[in-house]
N, C-alpha and C positions, 0 to 999 in steps of 0.2 A: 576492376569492373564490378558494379553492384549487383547483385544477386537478386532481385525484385521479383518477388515470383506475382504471378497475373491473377485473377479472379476466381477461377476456376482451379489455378494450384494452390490457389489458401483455402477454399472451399472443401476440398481434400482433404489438406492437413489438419484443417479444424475435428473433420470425423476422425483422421488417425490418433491424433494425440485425445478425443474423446477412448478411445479403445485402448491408446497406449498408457495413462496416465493411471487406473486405477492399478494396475501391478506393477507401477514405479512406485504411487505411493506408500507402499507396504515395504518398498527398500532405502527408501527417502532418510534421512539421520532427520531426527528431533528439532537440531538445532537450525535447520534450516528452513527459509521461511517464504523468499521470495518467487515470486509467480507461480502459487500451490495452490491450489482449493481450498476451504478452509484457514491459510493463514495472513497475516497482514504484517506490514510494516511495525505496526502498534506492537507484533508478539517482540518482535527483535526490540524494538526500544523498550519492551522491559524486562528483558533480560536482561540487557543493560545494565538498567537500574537493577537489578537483584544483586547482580555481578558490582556493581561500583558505588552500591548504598554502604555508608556508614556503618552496617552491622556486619558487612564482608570486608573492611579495610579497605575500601577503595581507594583512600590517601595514599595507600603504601604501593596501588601498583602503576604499573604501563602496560602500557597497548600499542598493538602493532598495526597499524592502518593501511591494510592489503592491497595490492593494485596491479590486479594481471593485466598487461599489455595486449592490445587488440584484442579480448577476452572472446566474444562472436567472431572475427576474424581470424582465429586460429588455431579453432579446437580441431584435433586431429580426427578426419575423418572414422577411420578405423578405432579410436578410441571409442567413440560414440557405438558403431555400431557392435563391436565387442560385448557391449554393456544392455545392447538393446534387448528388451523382453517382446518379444512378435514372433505370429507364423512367419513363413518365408517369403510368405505374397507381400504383406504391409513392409517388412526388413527390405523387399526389392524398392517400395513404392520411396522409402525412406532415403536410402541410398541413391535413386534419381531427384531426388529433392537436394538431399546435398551435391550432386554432379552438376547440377541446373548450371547454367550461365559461364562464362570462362576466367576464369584465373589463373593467369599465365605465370603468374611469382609463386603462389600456393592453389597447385592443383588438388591436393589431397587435402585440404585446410577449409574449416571456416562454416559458419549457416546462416541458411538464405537470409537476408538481412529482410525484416519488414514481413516473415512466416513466422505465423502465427503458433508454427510449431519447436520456432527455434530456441523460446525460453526454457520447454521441457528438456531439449537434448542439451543443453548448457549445464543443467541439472543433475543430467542423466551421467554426463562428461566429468562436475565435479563433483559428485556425491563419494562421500568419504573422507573430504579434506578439513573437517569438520572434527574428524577424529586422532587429526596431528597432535592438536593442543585445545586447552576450553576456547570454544570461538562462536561466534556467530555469523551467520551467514545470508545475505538478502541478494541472491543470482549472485554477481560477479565483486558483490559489496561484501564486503570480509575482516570483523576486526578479531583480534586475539588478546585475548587477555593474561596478562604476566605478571607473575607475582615477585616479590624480590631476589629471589636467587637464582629464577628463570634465565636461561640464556635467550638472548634472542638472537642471537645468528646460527646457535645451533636449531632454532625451529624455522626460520626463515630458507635453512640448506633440506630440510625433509618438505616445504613446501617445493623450493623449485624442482625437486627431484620426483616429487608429486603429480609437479605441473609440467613438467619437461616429456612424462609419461604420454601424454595425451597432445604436444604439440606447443604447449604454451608456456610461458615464463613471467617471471616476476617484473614489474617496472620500475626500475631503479629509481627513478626521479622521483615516482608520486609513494611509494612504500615508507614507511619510517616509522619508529617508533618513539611514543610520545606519554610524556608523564600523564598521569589522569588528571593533576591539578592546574596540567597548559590548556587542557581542553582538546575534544576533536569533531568532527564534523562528520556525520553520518547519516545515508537516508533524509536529508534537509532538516536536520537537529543536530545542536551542539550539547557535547554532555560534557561535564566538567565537574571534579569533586574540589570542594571550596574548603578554604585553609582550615576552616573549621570539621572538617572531614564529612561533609552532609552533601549530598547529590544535586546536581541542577541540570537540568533540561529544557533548554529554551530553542526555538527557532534558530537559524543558523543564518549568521547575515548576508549569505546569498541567495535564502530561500527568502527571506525577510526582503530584501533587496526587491527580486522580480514579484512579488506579489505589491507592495508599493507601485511600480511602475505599470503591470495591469489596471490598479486603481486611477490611478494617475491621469492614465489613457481615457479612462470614462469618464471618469469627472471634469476635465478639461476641455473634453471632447465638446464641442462649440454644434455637433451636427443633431445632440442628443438636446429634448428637455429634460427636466429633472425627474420628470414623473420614467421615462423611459430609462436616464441613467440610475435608479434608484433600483427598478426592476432589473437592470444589467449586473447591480452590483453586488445584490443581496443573494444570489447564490453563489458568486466569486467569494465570498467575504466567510461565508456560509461553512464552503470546503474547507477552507484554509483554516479554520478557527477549529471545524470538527478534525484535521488530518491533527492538530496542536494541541487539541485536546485533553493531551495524556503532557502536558510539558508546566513550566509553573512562565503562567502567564500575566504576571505580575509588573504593575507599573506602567507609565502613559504609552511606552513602545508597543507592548506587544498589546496591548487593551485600545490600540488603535485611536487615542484620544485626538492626536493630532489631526490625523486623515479625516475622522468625523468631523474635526471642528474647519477643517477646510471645505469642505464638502457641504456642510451646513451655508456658509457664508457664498458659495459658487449658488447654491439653490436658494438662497436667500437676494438674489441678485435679478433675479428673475421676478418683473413687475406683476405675475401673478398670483407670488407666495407671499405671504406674510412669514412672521417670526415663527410661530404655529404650527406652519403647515409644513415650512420647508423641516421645522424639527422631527415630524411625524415622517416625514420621508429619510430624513437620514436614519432616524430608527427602524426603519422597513429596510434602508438598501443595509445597514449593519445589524442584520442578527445576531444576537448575542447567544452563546454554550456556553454551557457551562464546562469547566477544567478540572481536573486534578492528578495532579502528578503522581506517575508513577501508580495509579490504580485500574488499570488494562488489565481484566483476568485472562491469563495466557491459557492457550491450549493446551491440553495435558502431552506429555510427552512425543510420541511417536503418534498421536491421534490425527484419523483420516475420514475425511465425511465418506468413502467406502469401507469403512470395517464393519457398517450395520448398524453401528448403535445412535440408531434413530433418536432416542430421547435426550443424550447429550447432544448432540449437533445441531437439533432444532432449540432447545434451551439455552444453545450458547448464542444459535441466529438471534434469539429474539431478545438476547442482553446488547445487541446495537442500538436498540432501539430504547427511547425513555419518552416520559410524556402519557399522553392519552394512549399512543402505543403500545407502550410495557406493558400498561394494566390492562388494555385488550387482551394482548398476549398470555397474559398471569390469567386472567380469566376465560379465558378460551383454552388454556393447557398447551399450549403453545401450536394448534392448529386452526386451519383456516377454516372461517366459518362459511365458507361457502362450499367446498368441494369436501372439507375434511381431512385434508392431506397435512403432515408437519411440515412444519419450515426448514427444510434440508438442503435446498438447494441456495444459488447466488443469487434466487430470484428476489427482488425488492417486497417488501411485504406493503403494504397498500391500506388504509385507513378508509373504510366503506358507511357513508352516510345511510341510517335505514331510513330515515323522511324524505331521503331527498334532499333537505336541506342543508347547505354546507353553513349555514352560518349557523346553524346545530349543534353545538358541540360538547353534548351533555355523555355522560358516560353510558349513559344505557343506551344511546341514539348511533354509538359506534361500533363497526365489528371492523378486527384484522383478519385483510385476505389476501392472498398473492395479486402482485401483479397481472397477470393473463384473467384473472378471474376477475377482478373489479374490471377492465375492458370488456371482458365479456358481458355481463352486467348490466354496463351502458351502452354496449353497444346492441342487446336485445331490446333494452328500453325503447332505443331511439326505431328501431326497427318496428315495433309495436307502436 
């Protein structure tokens, strides 16, 4: 039976894990990355690359491509809360979140599936397995890195024993360890060290796959004009190209040649485009980013946007961003110019026209501010 907690019990959770998360993350290992503050997918894919570039031997090793069975559905109650850092009130409120709903096969097993608190206590459940062997880890996504004289069933017998600890175990079918130069699949990127011993990092053709058939849907789609499937697709195309960003995007596949030049001839088909215009829209719904591989500056070790140090954390916020942004940000010191607060938080940072005019986009005519603050903004304009 699924564990669905209601409106009201993620309402909760979201304030608990707001209180629980900063003295976790001061016991969190380094190398782990997934649903943390501060870190992203981007940190683990290049570690990766450091760990499987050319200058580390990446030719020579293997990796072990981890895969705990029902991973949310089986963490041991009692492991979790063993581990928990809380008074005794939130430890209570915590433990009727994981009792919630009935499961008659595993009563003491598993979190709320769809609580918004269940990533941290996954977390909280595996922190440490990171310290078996050099690994990386993204929540329940875990590869290991093996060098040639490495065993690997003797590391594979200290994870299950690891994970047996807390309720859970290894998945014999999907676990296996696999040369660097077959390639593996991780976080939706394939990484593979090439016979010449140089790294590569491309999309992975199941990620590659459903991102296709999203496009697919819109540009086919008979219900859309072009001018609407264009605005549909240019943020789809947008993400996927920024989440790839750090990969070597290289050649008609991944630089999407095809998909544009079908998509051009679908809007070209329509008796109100010319050759022109339908080109100007397929250039709108495909924005183009720029790539390069393997140049993600990672977060430094164990670093946590609660240990204080306000000026790394807002300096690193504001290396997401490029463009007319950066140099905002470079020129403003990495704070907002409207409130003066730094960029520390997950809050999106916000490009504020000072004329008013958005087709203004002269550098002195911009300032970077938070999100809440540019709303505010205009929403006192419109009020005035």
């Amino acid at each position: 039976m699924l564990k669905i907690p209601t409106i009201a019990d993620r309402a909760w959770q979201c304030l608990a894990k707001y209180a629980l998360e900063p003295a976790h993350e001061a016991t969190f290992h380094a190398r782990s990355y997934g649903f943390r503050t501060g870190r992203s997918a981007h940190d683990a894919q290049q570690y990766i690359f450091n760990n499987l570039r050319s200058h580390s031997n990446g030719i020579e090793k293997r990796v072990i491509e981890l895969d705990i069975e029902k991973c949310f559905d089986r963490i041991n109650h009692s492991a979790i809360m063993d581990r928990l850092i809380a008074p005794k009130g939130l430890k209570l409120g915590i433990y009727r979140c994981l009792k919630a709903g009935v499961n008659p096969e595993f009563p003491e097993q598993g979190t709320p599936q769809g609580g918004v608190i269940s990533p941290l206590l996954a977390n909280i459940a595996l922190n440490g397995i990171e310290e078996i062997h050099p690994s990386v880890r993204y929540a329940d996504d875990m590869v290991y890195f093996l060098k040639p004289k490495d065993d690997a069933n003797k590391i594979l017998v200290k994870i299950s024993q690891f994970l047996a600890e807390r309720g859970m175990k290894v998945s014999e079918k999907k676990t296996k360890v696999t040369a660097t130069t077959d390639g593996f699949d991780f976080l939706g990127w394939n990484f593979m060290v090439q016979s010449n011993g140089k790294f590569r990092s491309t999309p992975s053709v199941g990620n590659f796959k459903a991102f296709r058939e999203k496009v697919k849907a819109i540009v086919n789609n008979s219900n859309y004009g072009a001018k609407v499937k264009a605005l549909k697709l240019a943020p789809l195309v947008r993400g996927w190209r920024n989440y790839h960003r750090f990969c070597k995007m290289d050649g008609s596949r991944f630089s999407l040649w095809h998909i544009n030049h079908r998509a051009f001839t679908v809007f070209n088909k329509e008796a109100k485009n010319d050759r022109n215009s339908s080109k100007t829209l397929v250039e709108k719904a495909f924005p183009k980013v720029s790539y390069a591989q393997g140049k993600h500056v990672m977060v430094k070790g164990e670093k946590s946007p609660y240990d204080g140090d306000i000026t790394f954390w807002s300096k690193r916020n504001s290396k997401l961003y490029d463009g007319e942004t950066s140099f905002a940000l470079k020129k403003q010191s990495h704070k907002c110019a409207s409130c003066g607060m730094k960029f520390i938080g997950e809050e999106r940072v916000h490009l504020h026209h000072i004329d008013g005019n958005h087709a203004n986009w002269k550098k002195n005519n911009l300032k970077a501010i938070h999100e809440s603050c540019h709303d505010y903004k205009h929403m006192s304009k419109s009020a005035s």
